[in-house]
C-alpha positions as CSV (number, residue, x, y, z in Angstrom):
1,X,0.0,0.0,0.0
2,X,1.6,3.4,-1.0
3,X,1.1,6.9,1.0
4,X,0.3,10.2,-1.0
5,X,0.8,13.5,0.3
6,X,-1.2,16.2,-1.3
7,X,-2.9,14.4,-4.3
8,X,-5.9,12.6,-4.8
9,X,-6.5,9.5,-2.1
10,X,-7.8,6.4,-2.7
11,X,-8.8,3.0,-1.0
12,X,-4.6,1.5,-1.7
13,X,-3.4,4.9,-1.8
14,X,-4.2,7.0,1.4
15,X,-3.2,10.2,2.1
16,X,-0.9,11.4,4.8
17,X,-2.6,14.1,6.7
18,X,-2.4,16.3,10.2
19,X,-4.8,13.0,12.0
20,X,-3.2,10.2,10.3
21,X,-3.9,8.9,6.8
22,X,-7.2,9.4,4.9
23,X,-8.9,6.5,3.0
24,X,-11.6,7.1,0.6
25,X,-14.8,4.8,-0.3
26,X,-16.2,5.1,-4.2
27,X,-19.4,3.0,-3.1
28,X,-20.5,1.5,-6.2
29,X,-23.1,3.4,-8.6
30,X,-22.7,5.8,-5.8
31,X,-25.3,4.0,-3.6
32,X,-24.7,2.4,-0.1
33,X,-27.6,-0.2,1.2
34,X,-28.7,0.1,4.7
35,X,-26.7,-3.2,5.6
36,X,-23.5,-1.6,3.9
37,X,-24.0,1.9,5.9
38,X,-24.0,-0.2,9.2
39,X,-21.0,-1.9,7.7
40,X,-18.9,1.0,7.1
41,X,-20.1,2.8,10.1
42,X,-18.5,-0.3,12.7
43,X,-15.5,-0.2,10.4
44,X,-14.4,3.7,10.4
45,X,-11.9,4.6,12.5
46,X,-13.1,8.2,13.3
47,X,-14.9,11.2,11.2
48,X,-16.6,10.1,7.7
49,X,-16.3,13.1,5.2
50,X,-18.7,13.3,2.5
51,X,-17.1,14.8,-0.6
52,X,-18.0,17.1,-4.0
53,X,-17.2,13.8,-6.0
54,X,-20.1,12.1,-4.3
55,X,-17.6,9.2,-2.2
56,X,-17.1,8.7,1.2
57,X,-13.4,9.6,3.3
58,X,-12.4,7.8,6.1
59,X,-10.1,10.0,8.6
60,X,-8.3,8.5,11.9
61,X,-6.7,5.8,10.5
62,X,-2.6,5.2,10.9
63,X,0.0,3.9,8.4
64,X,-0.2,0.7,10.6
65,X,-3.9,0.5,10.7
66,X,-4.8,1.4,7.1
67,X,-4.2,-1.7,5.0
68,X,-6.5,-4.1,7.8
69,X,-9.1,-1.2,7.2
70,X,-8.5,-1.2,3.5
71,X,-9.3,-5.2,3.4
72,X,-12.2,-4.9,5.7
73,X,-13.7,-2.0,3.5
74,X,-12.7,-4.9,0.3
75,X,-14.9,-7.5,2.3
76,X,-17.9,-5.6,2.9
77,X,-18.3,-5.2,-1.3
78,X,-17.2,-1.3,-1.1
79,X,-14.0,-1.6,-3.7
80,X,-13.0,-3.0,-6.4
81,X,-10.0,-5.9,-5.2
82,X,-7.6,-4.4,-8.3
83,X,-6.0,-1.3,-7.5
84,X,-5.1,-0.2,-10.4
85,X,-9.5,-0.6,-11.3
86,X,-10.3,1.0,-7.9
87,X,-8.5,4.3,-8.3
88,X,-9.8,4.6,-11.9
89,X,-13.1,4.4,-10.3
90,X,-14.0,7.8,-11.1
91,X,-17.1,8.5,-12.7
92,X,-20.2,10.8,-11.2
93,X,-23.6,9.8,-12.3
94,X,-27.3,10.9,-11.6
95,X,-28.0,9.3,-8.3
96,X,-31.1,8.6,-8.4
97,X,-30.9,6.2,-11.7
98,X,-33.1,3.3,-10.7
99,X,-35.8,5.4,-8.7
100,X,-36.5,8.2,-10.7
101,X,-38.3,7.6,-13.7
102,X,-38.1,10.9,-15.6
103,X,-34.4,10.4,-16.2
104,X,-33.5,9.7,-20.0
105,X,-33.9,6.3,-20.5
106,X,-30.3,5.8,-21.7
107,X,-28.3,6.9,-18.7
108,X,-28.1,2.7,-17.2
109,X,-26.9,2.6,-20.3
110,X,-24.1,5.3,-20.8
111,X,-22.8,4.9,-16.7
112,X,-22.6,0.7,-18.0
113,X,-20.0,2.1,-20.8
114,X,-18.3,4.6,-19.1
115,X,-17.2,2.4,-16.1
116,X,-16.4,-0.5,-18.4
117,X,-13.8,2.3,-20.1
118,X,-12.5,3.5,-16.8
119,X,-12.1,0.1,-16.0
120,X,-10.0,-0.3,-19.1
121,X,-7.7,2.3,-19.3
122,X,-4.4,2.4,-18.8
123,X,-3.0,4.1,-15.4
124,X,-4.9,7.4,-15.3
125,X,-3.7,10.5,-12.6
126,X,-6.0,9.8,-9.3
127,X,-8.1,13.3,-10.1
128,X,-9.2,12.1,-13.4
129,X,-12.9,11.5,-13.8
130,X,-16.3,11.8,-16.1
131,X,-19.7,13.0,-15.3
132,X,-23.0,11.4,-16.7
133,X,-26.1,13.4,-16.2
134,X,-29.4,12.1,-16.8
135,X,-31.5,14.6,-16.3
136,X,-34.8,13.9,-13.9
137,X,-35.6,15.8,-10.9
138,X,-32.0,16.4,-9.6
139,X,-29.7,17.1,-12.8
140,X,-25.9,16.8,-12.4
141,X,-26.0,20.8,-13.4
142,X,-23.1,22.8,-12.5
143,X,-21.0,19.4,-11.4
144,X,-18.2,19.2,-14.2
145,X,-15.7,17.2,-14.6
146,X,-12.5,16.4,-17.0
147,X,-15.2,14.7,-19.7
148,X,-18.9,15.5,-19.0
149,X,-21.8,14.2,-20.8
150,X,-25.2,15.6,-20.8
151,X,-28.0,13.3,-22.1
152,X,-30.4,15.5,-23.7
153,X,-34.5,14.9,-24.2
154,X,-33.8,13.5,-27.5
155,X,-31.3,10.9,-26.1
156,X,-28.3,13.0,-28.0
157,X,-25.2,13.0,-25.5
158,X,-23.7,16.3,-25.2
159,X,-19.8,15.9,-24.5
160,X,-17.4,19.3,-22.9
161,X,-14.0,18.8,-21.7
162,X,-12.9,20.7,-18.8
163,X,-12.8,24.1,-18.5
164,X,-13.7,24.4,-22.5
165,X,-16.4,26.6,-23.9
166,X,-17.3,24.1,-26.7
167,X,-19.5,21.1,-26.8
168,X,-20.2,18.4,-29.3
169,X,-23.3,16.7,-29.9
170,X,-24.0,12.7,-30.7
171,X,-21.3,11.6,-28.7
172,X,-21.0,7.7,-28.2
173,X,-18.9,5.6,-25.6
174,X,-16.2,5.0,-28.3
175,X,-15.7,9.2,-28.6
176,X,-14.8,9.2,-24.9
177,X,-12.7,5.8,-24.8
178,X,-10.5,7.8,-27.9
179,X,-10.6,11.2,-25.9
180,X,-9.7,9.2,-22.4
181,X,-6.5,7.9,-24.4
182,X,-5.2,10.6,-26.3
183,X,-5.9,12.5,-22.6
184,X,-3.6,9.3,-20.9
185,X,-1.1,9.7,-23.4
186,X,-0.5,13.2,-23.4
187,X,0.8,13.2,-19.8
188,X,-1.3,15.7,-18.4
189,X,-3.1,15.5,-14.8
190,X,-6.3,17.2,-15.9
191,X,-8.2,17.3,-19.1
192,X,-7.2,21.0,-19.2
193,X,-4.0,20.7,-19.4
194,X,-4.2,18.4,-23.1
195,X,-6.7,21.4,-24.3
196,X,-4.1,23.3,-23.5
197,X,-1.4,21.5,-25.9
198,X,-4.2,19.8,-28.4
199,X,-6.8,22.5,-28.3
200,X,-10.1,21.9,-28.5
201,X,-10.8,21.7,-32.3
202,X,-7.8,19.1,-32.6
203,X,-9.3,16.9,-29.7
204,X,-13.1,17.1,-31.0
205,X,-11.8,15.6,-34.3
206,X,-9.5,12.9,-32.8
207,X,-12.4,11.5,-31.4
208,X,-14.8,12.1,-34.3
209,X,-16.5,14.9,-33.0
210,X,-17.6,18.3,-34.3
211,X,-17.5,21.2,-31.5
212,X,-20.4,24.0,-31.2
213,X,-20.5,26.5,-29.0
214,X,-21.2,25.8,-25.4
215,X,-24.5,26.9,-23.9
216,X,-23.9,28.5,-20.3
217,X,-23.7,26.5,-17.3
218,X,-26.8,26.3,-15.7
219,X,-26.9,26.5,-11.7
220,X,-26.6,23.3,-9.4
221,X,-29.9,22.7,-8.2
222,X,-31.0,22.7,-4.6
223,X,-30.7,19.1,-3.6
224,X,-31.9,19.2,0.2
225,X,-35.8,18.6,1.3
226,X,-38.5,16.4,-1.1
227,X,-38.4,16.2,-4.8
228,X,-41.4,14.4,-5.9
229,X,-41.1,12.2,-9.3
230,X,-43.9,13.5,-11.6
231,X,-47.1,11.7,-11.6
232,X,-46.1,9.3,-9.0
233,X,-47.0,9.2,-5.1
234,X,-42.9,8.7,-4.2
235,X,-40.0,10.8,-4.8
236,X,-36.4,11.3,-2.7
237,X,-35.0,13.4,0.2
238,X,-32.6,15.3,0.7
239,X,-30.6,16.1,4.2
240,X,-27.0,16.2,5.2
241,X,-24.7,16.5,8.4
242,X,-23.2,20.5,9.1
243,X,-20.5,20.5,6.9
244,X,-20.9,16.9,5.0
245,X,-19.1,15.1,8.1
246,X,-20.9,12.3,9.9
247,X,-19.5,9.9,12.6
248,X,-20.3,6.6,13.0
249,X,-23.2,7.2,14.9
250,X,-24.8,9.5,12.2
251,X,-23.9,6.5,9.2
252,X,-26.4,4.5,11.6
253,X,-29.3,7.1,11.7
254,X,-28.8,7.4,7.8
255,X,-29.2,3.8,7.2
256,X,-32.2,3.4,9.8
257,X,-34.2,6.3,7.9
258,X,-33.8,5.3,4.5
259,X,-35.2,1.6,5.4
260,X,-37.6,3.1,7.5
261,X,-39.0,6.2,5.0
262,X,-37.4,5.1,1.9
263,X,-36.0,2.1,0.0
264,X,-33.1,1.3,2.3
265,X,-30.2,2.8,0.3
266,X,-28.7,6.1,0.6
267,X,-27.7,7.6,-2.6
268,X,-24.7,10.0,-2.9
269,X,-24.4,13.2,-4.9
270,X,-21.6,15.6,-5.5
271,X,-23.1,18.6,-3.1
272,X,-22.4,16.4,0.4
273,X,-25.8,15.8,0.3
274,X,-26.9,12.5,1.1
275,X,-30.4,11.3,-1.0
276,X,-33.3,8.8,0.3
277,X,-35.3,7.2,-2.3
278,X,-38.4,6.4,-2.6
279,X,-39.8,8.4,-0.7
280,X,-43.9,8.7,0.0
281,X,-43.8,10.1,3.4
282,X,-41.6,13.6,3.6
283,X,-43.2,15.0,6.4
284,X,-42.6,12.4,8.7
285,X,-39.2,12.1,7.3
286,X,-38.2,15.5,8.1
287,X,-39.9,15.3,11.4
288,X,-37.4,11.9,12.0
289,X,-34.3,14.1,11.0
290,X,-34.6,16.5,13.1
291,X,-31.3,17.9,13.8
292,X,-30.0,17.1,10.0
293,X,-29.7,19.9,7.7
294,X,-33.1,19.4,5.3
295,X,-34.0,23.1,4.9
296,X,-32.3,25.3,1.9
297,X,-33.0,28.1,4.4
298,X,-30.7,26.9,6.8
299,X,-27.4,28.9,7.4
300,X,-25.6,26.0,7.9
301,X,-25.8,24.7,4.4
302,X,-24.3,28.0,3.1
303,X,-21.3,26.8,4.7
304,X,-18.2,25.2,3.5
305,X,-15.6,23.9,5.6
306,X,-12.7,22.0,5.5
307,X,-10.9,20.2,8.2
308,X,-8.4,23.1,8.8
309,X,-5.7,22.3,11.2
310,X,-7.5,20.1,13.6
311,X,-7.2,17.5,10.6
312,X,-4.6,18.4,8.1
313,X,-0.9,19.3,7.9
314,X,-1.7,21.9,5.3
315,X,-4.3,23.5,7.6
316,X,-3.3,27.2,9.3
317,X,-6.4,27.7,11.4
318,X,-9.5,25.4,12.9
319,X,-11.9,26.5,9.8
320,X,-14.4,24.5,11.2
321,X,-14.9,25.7,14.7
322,X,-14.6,29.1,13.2
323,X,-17.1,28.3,11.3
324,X,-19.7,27.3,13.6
325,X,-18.7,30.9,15.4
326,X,-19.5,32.7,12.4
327,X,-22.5,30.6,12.4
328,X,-23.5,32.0,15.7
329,X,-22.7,35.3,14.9
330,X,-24.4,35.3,11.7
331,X,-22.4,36.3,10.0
332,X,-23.3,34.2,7.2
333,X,-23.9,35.3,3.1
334,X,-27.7,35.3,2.7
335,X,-26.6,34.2,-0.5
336,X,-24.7,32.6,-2.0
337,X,-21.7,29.9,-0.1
338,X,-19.1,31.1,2.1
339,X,-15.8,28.8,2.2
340,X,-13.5,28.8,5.0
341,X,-10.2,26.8,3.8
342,X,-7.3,26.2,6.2
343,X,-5.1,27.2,3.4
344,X,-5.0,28.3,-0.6
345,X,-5.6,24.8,-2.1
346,X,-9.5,25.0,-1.4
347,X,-9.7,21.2,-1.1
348,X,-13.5,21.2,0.4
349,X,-14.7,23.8,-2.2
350,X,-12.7,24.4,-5.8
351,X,-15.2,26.4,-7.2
352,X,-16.0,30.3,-6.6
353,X,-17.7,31.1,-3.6
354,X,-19.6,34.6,-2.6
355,X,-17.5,34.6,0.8
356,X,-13.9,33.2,0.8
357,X,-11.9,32.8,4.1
358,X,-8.4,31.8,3.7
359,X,-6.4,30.9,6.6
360,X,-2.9,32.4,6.6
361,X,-0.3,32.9,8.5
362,X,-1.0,36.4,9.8
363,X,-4.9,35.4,9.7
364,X,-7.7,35.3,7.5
365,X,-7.8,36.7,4.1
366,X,-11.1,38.0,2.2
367,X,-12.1,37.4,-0.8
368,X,-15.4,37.5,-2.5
369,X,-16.7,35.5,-5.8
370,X,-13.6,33.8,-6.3
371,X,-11.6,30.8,-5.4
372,X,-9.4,30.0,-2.4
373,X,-6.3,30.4,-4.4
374,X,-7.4,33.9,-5.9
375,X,-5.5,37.2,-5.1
376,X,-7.6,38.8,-2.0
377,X,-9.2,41.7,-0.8
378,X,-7.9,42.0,2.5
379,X,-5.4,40.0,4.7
380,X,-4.5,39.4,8.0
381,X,-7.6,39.4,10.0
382,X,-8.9,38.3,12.7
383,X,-11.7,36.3,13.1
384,X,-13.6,38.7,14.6
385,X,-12.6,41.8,11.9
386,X,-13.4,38.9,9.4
387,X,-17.2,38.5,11.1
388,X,-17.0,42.0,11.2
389,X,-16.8,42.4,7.7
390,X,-19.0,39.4,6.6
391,X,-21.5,41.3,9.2
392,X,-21.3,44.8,7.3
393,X,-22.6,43.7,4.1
């Protein structure tokens, strides 16, 4: 078993950080049962971190511990045995495929594919992943990734690399296999960076495909509370733990409210939001989860956190319980996300926020609508000036 510092962790691969090593859990088609949550839950050695690529990370383990964990994680069904298959494991689909009915009807199709080409492909960098979006009630909108495909009402897949204002329509699974290899063999760590030498026109036509322009990206939908199926008397639920971290306990409660409100699984989605299916009583369900965040209204799920330095080498401040201050204050966006990172990498959040916190050495740094790793506003504050300012606007 090898260590990472840094870089993307997986199951055989952990990552070194300020609590020991992190380990993280691709369940497959992005779905634990009941009897797998309970699983995982006796299993973890300390805080389970929910995660924007819609998988699971273990923290608490040690370099000594890890590889018993790893092969108790292997027997309860929640990795592939082959390593090289399990880090490759990358691909984000609709999560409520199986449930939902007003998904397109190809999209079991198109995730079959695309996990047989992951599967594969030669050795890919551990950041490396697609997106399949269905449609239904909770698109993948605003979730990208290095190859992203659309399906739209007429079954046509619409393919965009990363980062690239183009799109090309009538895209099969043999486009992506040819764009996934010409992507392995150019070196790079991120789609972007073979734009970058190919361009876009060049990498279209490798693969057979004719680029349009892009329509703009529309917003990630609101994924907490009920979203009914149309015409049917079921639909899912939405609800998550303040700041997408559960312990053991809290993987218990999950499993024990999807078998008794839903259909026993818990579905996971790429905003740390954890989905119930099939659904027919939300009231009561919301009533049950009192406690979890179910409400769009609530402050708390404006809030992005990482572990800051109670949980990682990298971190320069305890984001977290500075977050729950602000919290109390709050001092809290009434729109939009603020992101409090424990240093410029903006692990937990790598897209633009309204609010950004960045932990420094001489204290917070403001931003606003940017990244963690953009230029800020203002440096070296406290928490307090920081609420301060968050408070004045």
């Amino acid at each position: 078993m090898s260590m990472v510092r840094g870089w993307c962790p997986n199951l055989f691969a952990p990552m070194d950080t300020g609590d020991g090593v992190l380990l993280r859990v691709k369940p497959f088609a992005g779905r634990l049962t009941a009897a797998e949550a309970r699983a995982l839950a006796e299993i973890a050695p300390g805080a389970i971190e929910l995660t924007n690529r819609a998988n699971l990370q273990l923290r608490g383990a040690t370099a000594a511990s890890a590889p018993a964990l790893a092969q108790a994680i292997l027997a309860a069904g929640l990795a592939d045995p082959e390593p090289g298959r399990e880090a490759r494991r990358n691909l984000n689909a609709s999560p409520l495929l199986g449930d939902d009915p007003s998904l397109m009807p190809q999209t079991a199709a198109w995730r079959a594919a695309l996990e047989d080409i992951l599967a594969g492909a030669g050795a890919l960098p551990g950041k490396f992943g697609l997106v399949l979006d269905g449609g239904g009630v909770l698109p993948l909108a605003g979730v990208e990734a290095d190859i992203t495909l659309r399906l739209a009402p007429d079954g046509t897949a619409l393919l965009r690399l990363q980062d690239c204002p183009w799109q090309a329509r009538g895209a099969t699974p043999a486009s992506v296999a040819a764009l996934v290899e010409i992507f392995r063999a150019s070196g790079a760590r991120r789609m972007r960076g073979t734009l970058a030498a190919r361009g876009a026109e060049a990498l279209f036509a490798a693969a057979g495909l004719r680029p349009e322009p892009a329509p703009a990206q529309e917003a990630a939908p609101e994924a907490l509370g009920f979203h009914p199926y149309p015409g049917l008397g079921r639909g899912a639920f939405g609800l998550m733990p303040e700041f997408g971290v559960l312990e053991a306990g809290g993987l218990r409660a999950l499993a024990a409210l999807a078998e008794g409100f839903g259909d026993g699984t818990l579905r996971l989605t790429p905003w740390r939001v954890v989905l119930l299916a099939g659904v027919t009583r939300p009231a009561a369900l919301r009533a049950a989860a009192a406690g979890w965040v179910t409400d769009p209204a609530d402050p708390r799920r404006r809030v992005v956190a990482c572990p800051g330095s109670a949980g990682c080498a990298s971190g320069l401040a305890e984001t977290r319980a500075d977050a729950r201050r602000l919290l109390a204050r709050g001092a809290v966006p009434q729109e939009g996300l603020l992101h409090l990172s424990g240093c410029a990498k903006g692990c937990a959040h790598p897209g633009p926020a309204a609010v950004v916190l960045v932990a420094a050495p001489g204290g917070y740094a403001l931003l606003r609508q940017g990244r963690a790793g953009d230029p800020p506003q203002r440096t070296g504050l406290t928490l307090a000036q920081a609420a301060a300012e968050l408070e004045s606007t």
